[in-house]
N, C-alpha and C positions, 0 to 999 in steps of 0.2 A: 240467736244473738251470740256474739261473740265474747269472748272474754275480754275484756279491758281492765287497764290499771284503773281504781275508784276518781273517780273528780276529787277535788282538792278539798271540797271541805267535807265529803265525806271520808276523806285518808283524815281530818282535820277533829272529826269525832271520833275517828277511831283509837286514835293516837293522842287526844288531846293532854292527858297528862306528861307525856314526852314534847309534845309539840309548847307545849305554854313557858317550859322552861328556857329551849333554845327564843322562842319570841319574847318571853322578857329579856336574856340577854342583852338580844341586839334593840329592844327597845323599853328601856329601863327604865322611864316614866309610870308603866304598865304595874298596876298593885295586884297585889293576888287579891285584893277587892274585885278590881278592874276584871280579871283572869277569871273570879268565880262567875261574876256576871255576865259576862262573854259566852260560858257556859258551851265551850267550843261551838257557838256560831259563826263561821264565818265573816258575815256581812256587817256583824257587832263589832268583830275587832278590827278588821277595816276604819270600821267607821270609830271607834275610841283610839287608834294610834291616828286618826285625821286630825281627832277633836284636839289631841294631848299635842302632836307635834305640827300646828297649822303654818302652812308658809303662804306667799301668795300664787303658789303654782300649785294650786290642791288635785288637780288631774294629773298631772305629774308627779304629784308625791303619793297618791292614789297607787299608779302605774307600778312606781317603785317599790311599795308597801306590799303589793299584791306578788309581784317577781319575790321579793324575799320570801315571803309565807310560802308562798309555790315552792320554790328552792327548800324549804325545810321540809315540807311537808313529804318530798320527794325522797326523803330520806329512808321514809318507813311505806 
């Protein structure tokens, strides 16, 4: 097996205390309630920045949501 850079949500646990910062940020709805429960899951904060910022193109804001987390996560 090769080496590879981690899948995102595992760079996503590994980093999550750096990572939760830069995602509250840009998504400031987000409580460190919300952050402790998330509990760097992936698929949870996905799905709490759906529930907090719902529009009517939820595949599209889905898409969006996901590119930015990627983009941060790429960081570390």
């Amino acid at each position: 097996m090769s080496a590879q850079t981690p899948k995102t949500p595992n760079r996503m646990i590994a980093h999550w205390k750096a990572a939760r910062v830069l995602i509250k940020s840009e998504w400031s709805r987000l409580t460190d309630a919300d952050c402790d429960a998330i509990d760097a899951e992936y698929d949870r904060l996905i799905d709490r920045i759906r529930e907090l910022y719902r529009t009517g193109a939820t595949i599209m804001l889905e898409a969006e949501v996901k590119g930015k987390v990627n983009r941060f996560l790429e960081r570390f």
